[in-house]
N, C-alpha and C positions, 0 to 999 in steps of 0.2 A: 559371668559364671551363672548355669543352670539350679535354678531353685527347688528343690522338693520337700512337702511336707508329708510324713508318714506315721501314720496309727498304729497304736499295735506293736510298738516298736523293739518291745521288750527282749522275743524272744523268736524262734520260729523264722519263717520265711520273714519278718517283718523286721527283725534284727537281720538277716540274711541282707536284704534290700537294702538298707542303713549301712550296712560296710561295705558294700557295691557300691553304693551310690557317691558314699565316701572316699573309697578308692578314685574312682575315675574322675574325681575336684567339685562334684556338685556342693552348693550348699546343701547342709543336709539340717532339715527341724524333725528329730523324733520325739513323737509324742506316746507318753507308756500310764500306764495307770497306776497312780501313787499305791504305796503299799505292797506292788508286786515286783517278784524277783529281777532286778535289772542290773547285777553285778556288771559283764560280758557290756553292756550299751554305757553305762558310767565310764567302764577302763576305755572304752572306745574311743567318748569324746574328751575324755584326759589325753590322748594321745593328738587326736584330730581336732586342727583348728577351725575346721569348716563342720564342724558336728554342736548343734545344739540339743540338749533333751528339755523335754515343758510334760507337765501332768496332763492329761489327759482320760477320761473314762466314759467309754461310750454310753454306761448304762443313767450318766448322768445329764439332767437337760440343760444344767447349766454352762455345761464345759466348749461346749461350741462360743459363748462370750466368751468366756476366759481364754479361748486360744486365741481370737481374735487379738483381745487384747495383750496378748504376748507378739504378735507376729507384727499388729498397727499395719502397715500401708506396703508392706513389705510384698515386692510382686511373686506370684509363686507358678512356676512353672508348669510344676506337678503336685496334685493331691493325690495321692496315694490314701484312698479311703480302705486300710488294710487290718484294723479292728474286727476281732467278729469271736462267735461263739459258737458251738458245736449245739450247747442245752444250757439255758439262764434257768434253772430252776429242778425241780428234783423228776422223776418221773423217766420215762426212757423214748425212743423213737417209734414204739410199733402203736402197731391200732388198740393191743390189748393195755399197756401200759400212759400212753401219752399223755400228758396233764394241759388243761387249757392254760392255765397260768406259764407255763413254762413256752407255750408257744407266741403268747402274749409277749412276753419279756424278748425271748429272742429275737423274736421280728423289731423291738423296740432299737435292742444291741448293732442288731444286724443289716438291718433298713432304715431305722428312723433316723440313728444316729445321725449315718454319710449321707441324708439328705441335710438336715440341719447343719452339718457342719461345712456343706457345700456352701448351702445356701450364705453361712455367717461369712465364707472367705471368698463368695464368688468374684467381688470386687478384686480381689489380691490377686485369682487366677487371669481373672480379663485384663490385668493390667501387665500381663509378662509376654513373654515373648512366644512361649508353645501352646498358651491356656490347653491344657490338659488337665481331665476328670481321672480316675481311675480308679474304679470301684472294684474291689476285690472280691467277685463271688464264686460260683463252684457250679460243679456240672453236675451236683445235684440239686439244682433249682432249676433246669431244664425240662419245661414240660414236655418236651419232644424225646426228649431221650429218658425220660420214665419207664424203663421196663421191668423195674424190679417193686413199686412201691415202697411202702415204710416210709422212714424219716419222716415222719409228717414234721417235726419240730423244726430241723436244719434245710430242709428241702423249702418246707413254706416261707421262712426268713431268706432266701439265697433268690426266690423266685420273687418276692417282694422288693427286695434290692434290685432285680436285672429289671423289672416292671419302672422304679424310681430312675432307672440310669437309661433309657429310653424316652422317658417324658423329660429328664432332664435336657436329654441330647438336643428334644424336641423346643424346650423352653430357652436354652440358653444359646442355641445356633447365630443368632443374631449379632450376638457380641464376640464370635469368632470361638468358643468357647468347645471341644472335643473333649464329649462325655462316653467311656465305653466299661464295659463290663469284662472282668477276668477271671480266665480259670485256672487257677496254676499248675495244673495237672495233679495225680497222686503222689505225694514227696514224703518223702523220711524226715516227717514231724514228731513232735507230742502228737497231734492231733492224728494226722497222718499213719504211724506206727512204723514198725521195720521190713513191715510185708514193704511198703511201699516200692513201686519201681524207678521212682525217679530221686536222687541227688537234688538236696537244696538249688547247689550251684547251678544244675542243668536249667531248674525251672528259674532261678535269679536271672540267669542270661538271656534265658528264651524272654521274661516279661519285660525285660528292659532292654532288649532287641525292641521288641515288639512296639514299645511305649517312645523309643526313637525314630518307630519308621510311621505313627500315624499322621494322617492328614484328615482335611472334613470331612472326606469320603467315609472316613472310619467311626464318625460319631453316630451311637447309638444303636453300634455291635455288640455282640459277645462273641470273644476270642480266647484260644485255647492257648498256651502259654507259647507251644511252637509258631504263631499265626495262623491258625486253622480258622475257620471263622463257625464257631457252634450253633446251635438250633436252640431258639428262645422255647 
């Protein structure tokens, strides 16, 4: 049985990804941030005997131990670094508005986190059978495809992440280890909104298509949730 750990797990594509992953008999460890709304993930793993939930909060530096120390020796297939945040702090995404502090913290949420928490389980990834990375970022941290500016806030933390998920790719090739970056496409989130064109379900399939068909060729890309391969 296929092992994955996933951030984020609450709610969103991240709870999407958790009953997918559940469906199809992986093990599943989600991880959600104490205090926030997880009715929907709770009734989940009451039903499913391959579903765990563990605290987890990106914005803290100690949680990368502590999952550690929940998961021990346990080999993990896939991390699914799928935690993240739009804006940690008050202020908005234009030039006129933007707070350093709040860019500060995002990047902390957004980047620093799914390095650290790489780094605390990379043993667990190298010891499974897919070692797969999966950093969840967005096609608004693409410098190439920058044609509108703004989001300095979301855009700097997503392009911070794709930056970590290419050195990582670079650092941990050794140990067999496929680190890649993703963009789920626009999906009918919270974050997302109803404008959205894409269905949770569509982009669920497309990344876990995606996440079944990579090889080492594929470490330290960014991909589009169909398989498109994106511009860093």
């Amino acid at each position: 049985m296929s092992t994955v750990v996933i951030t984020g797990a609450n709610r969103g594509l991240g709870l999407a990804h958790v009953r997918r992953f559940t469906e199809r008999g992986w093990r599943v460890f989600a991880g959600r941030r104490a205090g926030s709304p997880a009715d929907a993930l709770h009734a989940l793993a009451q039903e499913a005997e391959n579903l765990s939930v563990f605290d987890y909060d990106a914005a803290d530096q100690s949680a990368p131990a502590a999952v550690k120390a929940v998961l021990g020796d346990e080999p993990i297939d896939v991390l699914f670094n799928n935690a993240g945040a739009s804006n940690v702090g008050a202020g908005g995404q234009g030039l006129d508005d933007v707070e350093a502090d709040a860019i500060t913290a995002t990047i902390g949420v957004n980047a620093v986190a799914p390095l650290m928490l790489t780094r605390a389980l990379i043993d667990n990834v190298a010891a499974s059978e897919k070692r797969i990375v999966a950093n969840q970022s967005s096609l608004m941290g693409s410098i190439g495809d920058n044609g509108m500016g703004g989001g300095y806030v979301y855009r700097t933390s997503k392009t911070a992440l794709n930056m970590i998920t290419r050195s990582l790719a670079r650092d941990l090739s050794g140990r067999g280890v496929i680190v890649v970056a993703l963009h789920p496409g626009w999906v009918k989130t919270d974050m997302g909104g109803e404008r959205a064109p894409l269905s949770q379900d569509e982009s669920i399939a497309g990344q876990q298509s995606l996440i079944d068909g990579l090889t080492a060729d594929s470490s330290g890309r960014f991909f589009n949730y169909d398989g498109k391969e994106l511009p860093w």
